[in-house]
MMTF fields as JSON, N, C-alpha, C and O atoms, coordinates in Angstrom:
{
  "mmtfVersion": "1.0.0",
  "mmtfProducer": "UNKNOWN",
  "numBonds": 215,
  "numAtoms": 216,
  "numGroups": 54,
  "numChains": 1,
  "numModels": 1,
  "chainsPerModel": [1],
  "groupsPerChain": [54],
  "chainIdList": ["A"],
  "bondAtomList": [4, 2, 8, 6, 12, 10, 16, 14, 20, 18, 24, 22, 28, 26, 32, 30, 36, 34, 40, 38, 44, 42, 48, 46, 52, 50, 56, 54, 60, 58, 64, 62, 68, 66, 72, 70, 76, 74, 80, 78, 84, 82, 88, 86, 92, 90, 96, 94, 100, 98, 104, 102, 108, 106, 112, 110, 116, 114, 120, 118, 124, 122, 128, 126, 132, 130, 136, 134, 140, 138, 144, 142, 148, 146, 152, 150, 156, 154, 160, 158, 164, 162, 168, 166, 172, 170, 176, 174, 180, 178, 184, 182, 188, 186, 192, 190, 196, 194, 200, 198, 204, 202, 208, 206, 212, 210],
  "bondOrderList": [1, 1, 1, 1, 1, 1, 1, 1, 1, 1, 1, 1, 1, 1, 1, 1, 1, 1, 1, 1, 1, 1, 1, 1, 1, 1, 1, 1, 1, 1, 1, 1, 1, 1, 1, 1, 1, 1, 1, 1, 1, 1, 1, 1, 1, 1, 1, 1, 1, 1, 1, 1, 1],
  "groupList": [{"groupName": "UNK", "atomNameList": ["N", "CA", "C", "O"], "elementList": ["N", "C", "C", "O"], "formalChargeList": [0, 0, 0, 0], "bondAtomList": [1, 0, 2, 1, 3, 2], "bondOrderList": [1, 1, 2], "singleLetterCode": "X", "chemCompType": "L-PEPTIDE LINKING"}],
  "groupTypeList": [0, 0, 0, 0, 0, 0, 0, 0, 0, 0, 0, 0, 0, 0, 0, 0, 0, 0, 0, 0, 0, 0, 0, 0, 0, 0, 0, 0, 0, 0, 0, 0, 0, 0, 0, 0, 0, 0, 0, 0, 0, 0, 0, 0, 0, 0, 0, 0, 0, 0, 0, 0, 0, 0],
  "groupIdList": [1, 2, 3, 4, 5, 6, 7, 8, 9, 10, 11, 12, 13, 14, 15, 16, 17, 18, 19, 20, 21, 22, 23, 24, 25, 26, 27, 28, 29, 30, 31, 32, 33, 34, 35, 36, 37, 38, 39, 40, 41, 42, 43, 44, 45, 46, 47, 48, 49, 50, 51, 52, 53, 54],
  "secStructList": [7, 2, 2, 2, 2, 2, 2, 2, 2, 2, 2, 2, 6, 2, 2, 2, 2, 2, 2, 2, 2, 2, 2, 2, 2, 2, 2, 2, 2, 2, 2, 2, 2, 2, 6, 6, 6, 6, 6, 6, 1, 4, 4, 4, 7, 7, 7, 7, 7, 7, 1, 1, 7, 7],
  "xCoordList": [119.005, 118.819, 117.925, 118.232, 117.023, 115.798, 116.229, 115.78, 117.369, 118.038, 119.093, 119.386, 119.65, 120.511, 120.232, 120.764, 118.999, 118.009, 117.717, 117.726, 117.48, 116.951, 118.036, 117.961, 119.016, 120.179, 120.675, 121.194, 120.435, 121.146, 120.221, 120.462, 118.729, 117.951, 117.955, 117.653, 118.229, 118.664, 120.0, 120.264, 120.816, 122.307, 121.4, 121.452, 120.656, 120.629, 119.598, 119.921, 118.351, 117.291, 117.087, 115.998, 118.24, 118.398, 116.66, 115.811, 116.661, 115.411, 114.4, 113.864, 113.916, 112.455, 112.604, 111.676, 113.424, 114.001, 113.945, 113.58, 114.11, 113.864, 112.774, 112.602, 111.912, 110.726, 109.88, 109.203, 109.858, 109.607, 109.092, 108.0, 110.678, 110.846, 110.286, 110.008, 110.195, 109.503, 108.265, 107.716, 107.572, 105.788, 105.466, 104.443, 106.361, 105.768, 106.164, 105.46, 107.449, 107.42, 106.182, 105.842, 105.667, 104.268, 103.114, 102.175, 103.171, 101.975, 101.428, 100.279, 102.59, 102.906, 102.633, 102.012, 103.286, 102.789, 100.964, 100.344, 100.372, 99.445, 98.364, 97.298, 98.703, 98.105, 98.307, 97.432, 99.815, 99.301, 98.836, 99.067, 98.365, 97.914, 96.211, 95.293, 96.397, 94.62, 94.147, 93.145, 94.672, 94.942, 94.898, 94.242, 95.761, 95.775, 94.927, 94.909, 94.173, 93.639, 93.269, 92.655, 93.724, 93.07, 93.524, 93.284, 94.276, 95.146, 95.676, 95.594, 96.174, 96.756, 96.721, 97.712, 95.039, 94.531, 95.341, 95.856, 95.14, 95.658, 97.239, 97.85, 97.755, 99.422, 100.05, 101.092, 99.484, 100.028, 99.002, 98.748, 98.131, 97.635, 97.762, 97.282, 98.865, 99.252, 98.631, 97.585, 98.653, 97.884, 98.649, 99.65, 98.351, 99.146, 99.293, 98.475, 100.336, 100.745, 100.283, 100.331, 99.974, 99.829, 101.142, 101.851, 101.629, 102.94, 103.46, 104.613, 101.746, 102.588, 103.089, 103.804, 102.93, 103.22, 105.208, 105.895, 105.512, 106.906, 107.48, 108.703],
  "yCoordList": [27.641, 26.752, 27.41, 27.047, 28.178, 28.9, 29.5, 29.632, 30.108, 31.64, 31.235, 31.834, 30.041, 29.547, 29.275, 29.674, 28.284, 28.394, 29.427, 29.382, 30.282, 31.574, 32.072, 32.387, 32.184, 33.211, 32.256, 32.598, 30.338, 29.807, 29.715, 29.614, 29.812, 29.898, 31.751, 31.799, 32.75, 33.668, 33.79, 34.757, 33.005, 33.01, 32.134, 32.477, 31.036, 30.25, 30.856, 31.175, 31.185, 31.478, 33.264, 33.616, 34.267, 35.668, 36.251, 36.524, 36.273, 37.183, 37.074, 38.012, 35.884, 35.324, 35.383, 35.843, 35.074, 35.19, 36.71, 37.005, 37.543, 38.608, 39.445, 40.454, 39.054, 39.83, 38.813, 39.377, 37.368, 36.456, 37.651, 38.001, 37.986, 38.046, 39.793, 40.301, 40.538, 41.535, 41.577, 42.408, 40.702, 40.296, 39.818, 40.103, 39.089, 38.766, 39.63, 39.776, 40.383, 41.307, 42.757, 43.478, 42.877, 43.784, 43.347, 44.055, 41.614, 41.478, 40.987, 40.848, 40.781, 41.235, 42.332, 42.318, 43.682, 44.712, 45.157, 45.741, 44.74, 44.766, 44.246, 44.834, 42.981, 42.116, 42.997, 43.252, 43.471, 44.046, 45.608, 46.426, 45.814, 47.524, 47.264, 47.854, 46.007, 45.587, 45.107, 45.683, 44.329, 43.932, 45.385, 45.44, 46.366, 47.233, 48.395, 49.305, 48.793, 49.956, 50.682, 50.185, 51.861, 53.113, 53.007, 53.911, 51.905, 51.843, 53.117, 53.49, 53.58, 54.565, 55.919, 56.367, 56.621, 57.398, 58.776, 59.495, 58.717, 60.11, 60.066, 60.662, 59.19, 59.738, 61.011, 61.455, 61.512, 63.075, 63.895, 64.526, 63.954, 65.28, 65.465, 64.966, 66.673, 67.541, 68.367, 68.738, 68.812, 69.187, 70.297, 69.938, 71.419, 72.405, 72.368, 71.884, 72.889, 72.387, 73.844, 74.944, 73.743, 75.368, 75.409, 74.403, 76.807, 77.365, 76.867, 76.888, 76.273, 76.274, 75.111, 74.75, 74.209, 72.828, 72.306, 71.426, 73.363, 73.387, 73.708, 73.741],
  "zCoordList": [71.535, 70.409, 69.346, 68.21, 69.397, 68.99, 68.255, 67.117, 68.766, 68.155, 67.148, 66.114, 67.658, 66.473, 65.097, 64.061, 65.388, 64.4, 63.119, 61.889, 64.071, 63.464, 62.821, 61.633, 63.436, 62.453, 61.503, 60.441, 62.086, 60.481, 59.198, 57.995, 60.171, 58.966, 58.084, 56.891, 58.657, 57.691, 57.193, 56.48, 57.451, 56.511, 55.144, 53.963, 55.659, 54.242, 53.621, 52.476, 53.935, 52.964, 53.479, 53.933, 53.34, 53.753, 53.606, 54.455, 51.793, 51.43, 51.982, 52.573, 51.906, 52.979, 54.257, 54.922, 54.696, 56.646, 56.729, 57.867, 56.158, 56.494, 56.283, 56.968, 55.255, 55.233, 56.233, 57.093, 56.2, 57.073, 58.58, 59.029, 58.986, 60.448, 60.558, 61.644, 59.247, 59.56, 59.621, 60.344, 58.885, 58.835, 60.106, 60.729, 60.471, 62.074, 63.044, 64.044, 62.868, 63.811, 63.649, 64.587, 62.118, 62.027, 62.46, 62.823, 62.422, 63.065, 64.423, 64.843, 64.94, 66.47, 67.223, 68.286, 66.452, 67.045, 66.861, 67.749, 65.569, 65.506, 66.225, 66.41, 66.681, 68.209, 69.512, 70.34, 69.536, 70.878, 70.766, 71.655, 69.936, 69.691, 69.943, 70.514, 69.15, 68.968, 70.664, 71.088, 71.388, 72.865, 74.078, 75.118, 73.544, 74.742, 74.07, 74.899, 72.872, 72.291, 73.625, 74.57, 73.528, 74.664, 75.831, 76.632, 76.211, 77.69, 78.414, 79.584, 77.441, 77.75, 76.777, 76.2, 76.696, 76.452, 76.358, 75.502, 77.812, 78.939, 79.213, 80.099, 78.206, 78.418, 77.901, 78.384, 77.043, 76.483, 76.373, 75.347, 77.77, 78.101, 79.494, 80.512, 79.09, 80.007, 81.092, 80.56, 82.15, 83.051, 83.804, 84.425, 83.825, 84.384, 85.895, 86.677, 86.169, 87.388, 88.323, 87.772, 89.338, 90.194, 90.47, 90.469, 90.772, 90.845, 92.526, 92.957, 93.527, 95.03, 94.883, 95.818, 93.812, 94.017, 93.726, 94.243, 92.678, 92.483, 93.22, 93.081]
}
């Protein structure tokens, strides 16, 4: 029902439904960036592997 919503409300009011649904989708991501900051620090540093382990 939600979704119906949603797509009849961007057939009728397009321009706003869409910057609408991009402002909240920017400030969405901005909540969860602000929520997890530094979680995951240590994901792209690499660590050499010793050769007996391969």
């Amino acid at each position: 029902m939600i979704i119906f919503l949603i797509f009849s409300s961007i057939f009728a009011y397009e321009k706003y439904m869409i910057a609408f649904i991009t402002a909240a989708y920017v400030f969405c991501c901005l909540i969860y960036f602000v929520k997890h900051h530094g979680e995951l620090k240590e994901m792209f540093i690499w660590k050499d592997r010793d050769e007996n382990e391969v």
